[in-house]
C-alpha atoms as a printed R data frame, in Angstrom:
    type eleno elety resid chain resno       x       y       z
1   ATOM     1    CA   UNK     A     1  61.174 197.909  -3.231
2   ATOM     2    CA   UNK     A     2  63.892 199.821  -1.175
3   ATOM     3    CA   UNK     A     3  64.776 203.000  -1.536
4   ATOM     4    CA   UNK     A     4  68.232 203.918  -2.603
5   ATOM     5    CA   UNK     A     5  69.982 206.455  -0.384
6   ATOM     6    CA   UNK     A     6  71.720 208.252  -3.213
7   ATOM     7    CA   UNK     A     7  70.240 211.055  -5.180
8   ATOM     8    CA   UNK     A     8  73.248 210.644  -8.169
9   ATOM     9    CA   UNK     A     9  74.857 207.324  -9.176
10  ATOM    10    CA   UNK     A    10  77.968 207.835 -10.195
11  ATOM    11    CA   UNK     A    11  79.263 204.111 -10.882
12  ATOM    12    CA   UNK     A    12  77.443 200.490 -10.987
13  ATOM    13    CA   UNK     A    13  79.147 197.072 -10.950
14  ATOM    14    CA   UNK     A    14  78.486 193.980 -10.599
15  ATOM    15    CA   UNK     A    15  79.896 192.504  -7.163
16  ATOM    16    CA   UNK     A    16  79.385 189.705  -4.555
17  ATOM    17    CA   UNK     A    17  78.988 190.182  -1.137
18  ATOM    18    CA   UNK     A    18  80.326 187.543   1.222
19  ATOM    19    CA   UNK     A    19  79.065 186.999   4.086
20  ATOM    20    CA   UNK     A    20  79.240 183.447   5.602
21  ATOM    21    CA   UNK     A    21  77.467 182.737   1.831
22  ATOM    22    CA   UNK     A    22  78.218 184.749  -0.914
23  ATOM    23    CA   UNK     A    23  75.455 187.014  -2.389
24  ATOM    24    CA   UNK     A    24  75.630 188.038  -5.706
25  ATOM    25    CA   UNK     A    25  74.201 191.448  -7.040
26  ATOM    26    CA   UNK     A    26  75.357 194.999  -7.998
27  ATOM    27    CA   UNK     A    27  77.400 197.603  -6.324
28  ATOM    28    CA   UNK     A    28  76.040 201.236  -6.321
29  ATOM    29    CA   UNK     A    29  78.281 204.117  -5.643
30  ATOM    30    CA   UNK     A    30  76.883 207.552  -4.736
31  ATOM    31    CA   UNK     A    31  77.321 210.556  -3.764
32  ATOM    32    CA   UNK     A    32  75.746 209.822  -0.503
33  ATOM    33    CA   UNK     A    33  77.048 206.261  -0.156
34  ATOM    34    CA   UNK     A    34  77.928 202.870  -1.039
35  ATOM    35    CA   UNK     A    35  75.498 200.381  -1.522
36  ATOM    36    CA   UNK     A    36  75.134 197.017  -2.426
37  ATOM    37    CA   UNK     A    37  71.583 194.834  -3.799
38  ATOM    38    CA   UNK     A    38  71.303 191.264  -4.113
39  ATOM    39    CA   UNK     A    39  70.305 190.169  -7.606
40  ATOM    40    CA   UNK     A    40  67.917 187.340  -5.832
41  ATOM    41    CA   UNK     A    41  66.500 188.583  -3.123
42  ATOM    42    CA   UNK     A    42  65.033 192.175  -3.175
43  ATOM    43    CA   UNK     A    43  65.002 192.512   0.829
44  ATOM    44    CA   UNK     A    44  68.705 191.247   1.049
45  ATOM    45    CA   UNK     A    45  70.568 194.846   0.724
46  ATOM    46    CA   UNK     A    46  73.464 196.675   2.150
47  ATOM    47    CA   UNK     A    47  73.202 200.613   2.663
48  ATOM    48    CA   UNK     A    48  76.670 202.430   3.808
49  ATOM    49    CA   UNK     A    49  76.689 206.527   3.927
50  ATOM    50    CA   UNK     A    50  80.247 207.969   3.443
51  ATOM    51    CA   UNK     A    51  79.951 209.198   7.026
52  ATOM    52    CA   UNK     A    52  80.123 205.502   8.641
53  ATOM    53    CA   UNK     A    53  82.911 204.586   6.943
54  ATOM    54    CA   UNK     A    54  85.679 203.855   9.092
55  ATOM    55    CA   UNK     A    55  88.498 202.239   7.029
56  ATOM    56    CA   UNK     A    56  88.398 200.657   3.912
57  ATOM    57    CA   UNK     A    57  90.967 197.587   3.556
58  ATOM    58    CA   UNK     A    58  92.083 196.059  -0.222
59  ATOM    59    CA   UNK     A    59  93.473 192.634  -0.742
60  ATOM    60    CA   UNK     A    60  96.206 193.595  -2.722
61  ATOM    61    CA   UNK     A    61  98.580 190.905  -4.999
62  ATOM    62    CA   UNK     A    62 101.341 191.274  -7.292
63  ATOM    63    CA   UNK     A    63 102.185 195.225  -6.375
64  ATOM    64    CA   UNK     A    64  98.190 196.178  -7.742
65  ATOM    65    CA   UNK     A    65  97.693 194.083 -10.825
66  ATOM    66    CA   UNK     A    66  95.335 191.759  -8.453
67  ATOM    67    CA   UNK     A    67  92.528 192.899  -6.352
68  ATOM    68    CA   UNK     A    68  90.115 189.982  -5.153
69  ATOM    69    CA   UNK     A    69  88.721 191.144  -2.703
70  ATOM    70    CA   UNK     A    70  87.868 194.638  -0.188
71  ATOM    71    CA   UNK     A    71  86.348 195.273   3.204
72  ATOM    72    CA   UNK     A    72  84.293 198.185   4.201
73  ATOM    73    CA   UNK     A    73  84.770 198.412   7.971
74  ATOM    74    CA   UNK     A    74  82.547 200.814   9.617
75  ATOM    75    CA   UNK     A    75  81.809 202.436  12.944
76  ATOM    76    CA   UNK     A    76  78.625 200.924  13.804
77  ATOM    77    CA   UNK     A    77  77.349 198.115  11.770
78  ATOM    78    CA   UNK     A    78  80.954 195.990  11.685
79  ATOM    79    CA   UNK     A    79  82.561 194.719   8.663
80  ATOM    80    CA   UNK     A    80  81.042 194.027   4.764
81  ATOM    81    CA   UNK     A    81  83.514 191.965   2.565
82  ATOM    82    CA   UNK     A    82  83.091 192.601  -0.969
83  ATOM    83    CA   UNK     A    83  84.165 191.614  -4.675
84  ATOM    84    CA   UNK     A    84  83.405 193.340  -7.899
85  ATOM    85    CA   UNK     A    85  84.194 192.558 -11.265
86  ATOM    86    CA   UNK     A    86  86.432 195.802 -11.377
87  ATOM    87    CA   UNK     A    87  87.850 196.295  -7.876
88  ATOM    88    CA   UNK     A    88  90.270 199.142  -9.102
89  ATOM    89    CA   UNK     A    89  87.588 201.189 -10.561
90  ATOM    90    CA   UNK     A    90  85.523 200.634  -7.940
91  ATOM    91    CA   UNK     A    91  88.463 201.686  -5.217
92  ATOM    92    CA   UNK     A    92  89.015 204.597  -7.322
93  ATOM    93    CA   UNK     A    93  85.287 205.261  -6.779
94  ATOM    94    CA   UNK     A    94  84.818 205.188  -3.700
95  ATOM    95    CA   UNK     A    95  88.289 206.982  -3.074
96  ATOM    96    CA   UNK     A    96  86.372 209.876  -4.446
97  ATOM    97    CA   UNK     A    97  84.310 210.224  -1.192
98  ATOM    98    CA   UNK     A    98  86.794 208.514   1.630
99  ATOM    99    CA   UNK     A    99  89.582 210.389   2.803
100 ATOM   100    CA   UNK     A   100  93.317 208.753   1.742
101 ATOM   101    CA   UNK     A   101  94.020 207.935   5.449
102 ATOM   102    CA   UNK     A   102  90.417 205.550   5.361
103 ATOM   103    CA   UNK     A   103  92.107 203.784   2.157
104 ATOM   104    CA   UNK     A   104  94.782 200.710   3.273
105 ATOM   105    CA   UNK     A   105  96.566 197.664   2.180
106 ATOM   106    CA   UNK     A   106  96.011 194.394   4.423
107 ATOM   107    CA   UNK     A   107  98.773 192.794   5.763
108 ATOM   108    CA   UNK     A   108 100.144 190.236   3.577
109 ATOM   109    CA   UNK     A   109 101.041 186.933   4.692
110 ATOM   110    CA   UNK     A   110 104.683 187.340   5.470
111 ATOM   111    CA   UNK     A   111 103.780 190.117   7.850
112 ATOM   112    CA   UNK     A   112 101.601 188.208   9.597
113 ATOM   113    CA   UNK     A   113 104.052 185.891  10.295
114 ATOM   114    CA   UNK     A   114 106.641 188.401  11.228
115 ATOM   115    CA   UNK     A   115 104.193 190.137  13.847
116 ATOM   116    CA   UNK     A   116 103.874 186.648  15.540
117 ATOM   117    CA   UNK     A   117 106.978 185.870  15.815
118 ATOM   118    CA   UNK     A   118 108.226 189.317  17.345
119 ATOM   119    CA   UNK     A   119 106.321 188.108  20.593
């Protein structure tokens, strides 16, 4: 069994975790981190301390009433694309711990297209 790497959990979720397949298990947010267990498969885990964090980037639709998706980029590991069943509450946890200049909006489509084009 692994050992979680918070000593308080402050909110649980369920979430899915895409990477190249999507794995499907529950979020767990801490006061030491974020982390994420596979439902499945008890080896197949993600642990993230607050201090690894490097930016955390929200698919954002229809000025915030949609939230698919969010990515957890970090300084060593590289990025963890996520999905819970309550992405604002879960932002608004983990806000708790990140700093407000770690928390961003991707780039929607339209200025994507407009970055292209300026070269």
């Amino acid at each position: 069994m692994v050992q979680s790497i918070n000593t308080k959990s402050e909110y649980h979720v369920d979430a899915t975790w895409f990477r190249g397949m999507s794995v499907y298990g529950q979020v767990l947010i801490g006061d030491v981190g974020f982390e994420f267990y596979s439902s499945k498969n008890v080896n197949d885990f993600v642990q993230i301390p607050w201090t690894e964090v490097k930016l955390v980037i929200a698919d954002v639709y229809f000025k915030g009433r949609y939230i698919p998706r969010f990515k957890i980029q970090t300084r060593n590991s590289g990025d963890f694309i996520f999905a819970t069943r309550h992405p604002k509450d879960t932002l608004r946890a983990i806000r708790k711990h990140v700093l407000d200049e770690k928390m961003r909006k991707s780039r929607t489509f339209w200025q994507i297209i407009k970055n292209f084009l300026k070269r």
